[in-house]
C-alpha positions in Angstrom: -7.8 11.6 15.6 -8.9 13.2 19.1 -8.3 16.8 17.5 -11.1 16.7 14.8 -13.6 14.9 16.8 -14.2 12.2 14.5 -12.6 9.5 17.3 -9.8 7.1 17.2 -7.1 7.6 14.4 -7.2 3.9 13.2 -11.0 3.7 12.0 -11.0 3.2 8.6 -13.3 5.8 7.0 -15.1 8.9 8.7 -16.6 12.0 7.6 -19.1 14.2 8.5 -22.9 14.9 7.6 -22.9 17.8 4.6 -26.4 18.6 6.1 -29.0 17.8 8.3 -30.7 14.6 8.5 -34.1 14.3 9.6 -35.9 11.7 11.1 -37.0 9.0 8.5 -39.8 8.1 10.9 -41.8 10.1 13.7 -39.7 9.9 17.0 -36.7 8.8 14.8 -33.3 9.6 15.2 -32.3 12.9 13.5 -28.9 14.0 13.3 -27.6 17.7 12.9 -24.9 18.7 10.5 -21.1 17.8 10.7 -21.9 14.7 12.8 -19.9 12.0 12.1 -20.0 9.4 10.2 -18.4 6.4 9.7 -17.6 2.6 8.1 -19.6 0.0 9.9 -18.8 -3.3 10.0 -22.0 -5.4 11.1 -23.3 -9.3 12.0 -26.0 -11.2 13.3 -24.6 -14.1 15.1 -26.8 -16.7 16.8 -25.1 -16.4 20.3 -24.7 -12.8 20.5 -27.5 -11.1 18.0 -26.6 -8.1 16.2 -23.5 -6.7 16.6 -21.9 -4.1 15.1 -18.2 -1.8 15.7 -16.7 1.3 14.1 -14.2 -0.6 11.2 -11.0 0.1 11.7 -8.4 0.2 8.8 -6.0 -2.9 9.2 -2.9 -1.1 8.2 -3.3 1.9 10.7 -4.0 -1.5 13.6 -0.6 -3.1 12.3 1.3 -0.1 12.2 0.4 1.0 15.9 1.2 -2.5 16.8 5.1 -1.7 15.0 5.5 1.8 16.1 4.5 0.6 20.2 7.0 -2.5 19.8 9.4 -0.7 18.1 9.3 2.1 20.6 9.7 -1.1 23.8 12.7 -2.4 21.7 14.4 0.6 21.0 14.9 0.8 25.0 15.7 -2.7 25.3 18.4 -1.8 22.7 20.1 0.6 24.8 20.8 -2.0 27.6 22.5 -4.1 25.8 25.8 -3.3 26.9 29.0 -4.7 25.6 32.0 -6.0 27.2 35.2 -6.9 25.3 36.3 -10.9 25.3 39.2 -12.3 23.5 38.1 -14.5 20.5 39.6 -17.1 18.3 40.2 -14.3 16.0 41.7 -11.3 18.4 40.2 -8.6 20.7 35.9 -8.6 20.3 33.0 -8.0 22.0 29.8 -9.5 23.4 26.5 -9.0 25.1 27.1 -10.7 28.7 25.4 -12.9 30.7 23.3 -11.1 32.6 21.7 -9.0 29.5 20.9 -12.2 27.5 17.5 -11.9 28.7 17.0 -8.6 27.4 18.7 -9.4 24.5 16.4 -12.0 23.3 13.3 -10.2 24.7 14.6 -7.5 21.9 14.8 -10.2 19.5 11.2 -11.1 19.9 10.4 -7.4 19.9 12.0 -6.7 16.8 10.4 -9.9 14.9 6.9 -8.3 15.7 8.4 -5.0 14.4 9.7 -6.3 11.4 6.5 -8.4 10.6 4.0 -5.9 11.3 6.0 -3.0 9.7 5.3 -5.1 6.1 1.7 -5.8 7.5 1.0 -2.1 7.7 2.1 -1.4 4.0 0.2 -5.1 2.4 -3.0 -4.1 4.1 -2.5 -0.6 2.9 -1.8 -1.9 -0.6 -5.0 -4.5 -1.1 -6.9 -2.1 0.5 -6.5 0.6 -2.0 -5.7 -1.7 -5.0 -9.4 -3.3 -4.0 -11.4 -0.1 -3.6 -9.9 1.8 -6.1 -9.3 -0.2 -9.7 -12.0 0.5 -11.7 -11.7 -2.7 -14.1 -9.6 -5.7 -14.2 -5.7 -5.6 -13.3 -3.8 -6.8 -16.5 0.3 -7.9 -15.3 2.9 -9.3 -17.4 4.6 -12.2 -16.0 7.1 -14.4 -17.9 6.1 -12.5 -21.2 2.3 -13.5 -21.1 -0.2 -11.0 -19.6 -2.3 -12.2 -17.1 -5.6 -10.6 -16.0 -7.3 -10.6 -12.6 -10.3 -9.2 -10.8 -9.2 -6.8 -8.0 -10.2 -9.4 -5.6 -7.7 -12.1 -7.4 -5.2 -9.7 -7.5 -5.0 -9.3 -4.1 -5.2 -13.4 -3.2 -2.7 -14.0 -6.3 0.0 -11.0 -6.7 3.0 -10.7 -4.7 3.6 -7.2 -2.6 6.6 -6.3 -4.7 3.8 -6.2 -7.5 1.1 -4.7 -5.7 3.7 -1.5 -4.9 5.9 -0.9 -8.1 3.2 -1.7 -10.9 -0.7 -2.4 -10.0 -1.3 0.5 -7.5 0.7 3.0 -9.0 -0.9 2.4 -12.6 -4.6 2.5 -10.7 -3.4 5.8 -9.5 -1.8 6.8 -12.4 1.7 7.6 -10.8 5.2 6.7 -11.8 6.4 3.4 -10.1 8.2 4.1 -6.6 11.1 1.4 -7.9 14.5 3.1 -8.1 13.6 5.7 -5.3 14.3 6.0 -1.8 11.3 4.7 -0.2 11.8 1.7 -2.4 15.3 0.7 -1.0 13.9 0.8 2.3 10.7 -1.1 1.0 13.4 -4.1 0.1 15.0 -3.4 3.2 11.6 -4.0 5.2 10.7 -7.3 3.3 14.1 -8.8 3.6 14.0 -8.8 7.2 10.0 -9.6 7.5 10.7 -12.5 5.2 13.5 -13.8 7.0 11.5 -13.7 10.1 8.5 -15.5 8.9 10.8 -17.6 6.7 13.4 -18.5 9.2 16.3 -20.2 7.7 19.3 -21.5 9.5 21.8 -18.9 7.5 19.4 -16.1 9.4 20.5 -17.9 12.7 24.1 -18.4 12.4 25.2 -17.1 8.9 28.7 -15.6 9.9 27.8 -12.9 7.2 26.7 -9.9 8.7 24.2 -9.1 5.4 22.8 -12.8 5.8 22.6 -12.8 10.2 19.1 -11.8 11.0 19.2 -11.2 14.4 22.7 -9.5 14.1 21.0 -6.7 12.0 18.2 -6.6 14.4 21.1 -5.7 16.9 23.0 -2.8 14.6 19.4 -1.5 13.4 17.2 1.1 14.6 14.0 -1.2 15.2 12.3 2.3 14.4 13.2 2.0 11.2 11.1 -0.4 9.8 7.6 1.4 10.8 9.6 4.2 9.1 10.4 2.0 5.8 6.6 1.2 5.6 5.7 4.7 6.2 7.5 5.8 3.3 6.3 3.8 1.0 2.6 4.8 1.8 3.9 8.8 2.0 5.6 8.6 -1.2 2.6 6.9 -3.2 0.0 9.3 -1.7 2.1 12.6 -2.6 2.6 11.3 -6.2 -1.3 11.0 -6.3 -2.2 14.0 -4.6 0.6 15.7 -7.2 2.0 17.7 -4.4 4.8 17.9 -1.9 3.0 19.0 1.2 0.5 17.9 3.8 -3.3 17.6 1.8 -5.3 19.5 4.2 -8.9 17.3 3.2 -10.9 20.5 4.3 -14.2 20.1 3.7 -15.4 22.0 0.7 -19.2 23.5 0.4 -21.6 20.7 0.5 -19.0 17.7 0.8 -18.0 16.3 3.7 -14.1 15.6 4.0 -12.6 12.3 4.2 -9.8 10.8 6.3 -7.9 8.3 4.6 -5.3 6.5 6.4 -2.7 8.3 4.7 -3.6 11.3 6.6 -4.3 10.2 10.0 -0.8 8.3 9.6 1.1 11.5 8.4 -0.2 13.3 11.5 -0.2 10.5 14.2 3.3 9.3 13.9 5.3 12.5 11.8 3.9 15.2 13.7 2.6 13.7 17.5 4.3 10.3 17.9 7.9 11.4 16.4 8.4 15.3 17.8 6.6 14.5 20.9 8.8 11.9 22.4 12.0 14.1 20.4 10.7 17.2 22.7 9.9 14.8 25.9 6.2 15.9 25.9 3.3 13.8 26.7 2.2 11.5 23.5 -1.9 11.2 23.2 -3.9 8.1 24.9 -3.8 6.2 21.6 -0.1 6.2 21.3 0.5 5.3 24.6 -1.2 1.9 24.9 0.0 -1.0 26.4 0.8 -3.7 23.8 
C-alpha cells in the first residue's frame, strides 16, 4: 500500500531490510536499512532473456478485479428502472426496452463479480494451505482417510474442504462452518457455480432461489467481494486470537510482514468502503480502469 512505502497493495510479500546490507562485491550494490524487500518471480526465456516482476498475490489481483466490477454494476443496477405491465398472472413489472442493454451489460458484470469473488477466496486458500502445512494433509472422505501432499491437496480437494477443515486445522482454529461468514461463503459459491456451471434452471427457473440472473437483479453485486472478504477476515482473526486490526509493526531486529490479509482489511474496509461512503477521492490503485 502507497502509505507504507513498500508499493502496490496486491504484491504478494514485502518487508523491509532489519539492517544494512553491504556490498557483496567492490562497486556492488549496497542497500541501507528498512529498504524493501520483496517476492520475486523470475525467468530466462529464449526471446526475451531474463525477466523478472514484483509477484503479486493472486487473491489480492482477483479481488480488485470483483470489487472494480462490482463497483461498475452496482451503477448499472440503479438504471434499471421498472415500469408496471399487466401479466398473465395480474398487475407486475419489468425492465423495458430501452434499458435491456444495460441490463444485460449488468448481467455480464455481475458473472465476473460473482466468479472472481470465489477466485479471491480459492487463491487465498491454496496459497496459505501450500505455504503453511507443515506435513501431509490427512481428510476423511466416505469413512476412509485419505492423505495428500500440500501440493495434492490443493489439485485434489474441493474449496468447501480447503475452508471448513484443512486450513483451519493447519492454523489450529475452529472451523468457520455454522458462522456467518460461512453462510455467505455458500451464498458466494452458489452463484459462482451456477455461472461457470450454467444450467438451463439458472436461465429460466420460475423459482426465484433457482433464477440466477434474477438474484443477480435483487442482489447487491457488492456483496459477493464482501462474502469472500469475510471468509478470509474471519479465518485470520481466529489465528491471530484477537478481534482487532494486527498492527505487523516491526519489532527490534525483524522486519514486518504484509500478508494479504492486511493489505485487504485496509484497502477495501478502511479506503475503498468509507471513501466512496464519504464521497472522497479513492487511491490510484482503486481507481483503475477494468
Amino acid at each position: 500500500m502507497s502509505d507504507d512505502n513498500l508499493g502496490d497493495w496486491r504484491i504478494a510479500v514485502a518487508t523491509t531490510l532489519a539492517k544494512d546490507l553491504p556490498e557483496a562485491y567492490p562497486g556492488g550494490p549496497s542497500h541501507s536499512k528498512g529498504t524493501g524487500v520483496y517476492l520475486t518471480t523470475s525467468s530466462n526465456n529464449e526471446e526475451h532473456g531474463n525477466l523478472s516482476f514484483i509477484t503479486p498475490h493472486p487473491s489480492a489481483l482477483a479481488f480488485n478485479i470483483a470489487f472494480g466490477y462490482a463497483k461498475k454494476a452496482k451503477e448499472l443496477q440503479s438504471r434499471l428502472a421498472k415500469i408496471p405491465v399487466v401479466a398473465p398472472g395480474g398487475p407486475s413489472q419489468t425492465i423495458q426496452m430501452s434499458n435491456i442493454p444495460f441490463l444485460y451489460d449488468y448481467f455480464e458484470q455481475a458473472m465476473i463479480v460473482a466468479t472472481f469473488s470465489y477466485q479471491a477466496i480459492e487463491a487465498f486458500l491454496n496459497n496459505e494451505m501450500v505455504h503453511k502445512a507443515k506435513s501431509n494433509i490427512q481428510i476423511k472422505r466416505r469413512r476412509k482417510w485419505q492423505t495428500f501432499t500440500p501440493t495434492e491437496a490443493e489439485r485434489s480437494l474441493s474449496t468447501e474442504e480447503k475452508a471448513a477443515t484443512v486450513l483451519p486445522k493447519i492454523l489450529n482454529v475452529p472451523t468457520p462452518k455454522g458462522k456467518a461468514p460461512w453462510e455467505g461463503f455458500k451464498k458466494l459459491k452458489t452463484a459462482r457455480d451456477a455461472t461457470i456451471h450454467i444450467k438451463n434452471k439458472d436461465i429460466h427457473q420460475m423459482s426465484d432461489s433457482e433464477n440466477l440472473f434474477f438474484n443477480f437483479l435483487i442482489d447487491d453485486p457488492e456483496l459477493f467481494p464482501r462474502y469472500a472478504y469475510g471468509g478470509i477476515e474471519d479465518i485470520h482473526i481466529m489465528a491471530l486470537n484477537q478481534n482487532s486490526i494486527p498492527s505487523f509493526s516491526s519489532a527490534e531486529g525483524w522486519p514486518a510482514l504484509r500478508g494479504l490479509y492486511w493489505r485487504v482489511l485496509v484497502f477495501f474496509t478502511v479506503v475503498a468502503c468509507n471513501s466512496r461512503d464519504s464521497g472522497q477521492q479513492q487511491p490510484d490503485q482503486y481507481r483503475s480502469e477494468l
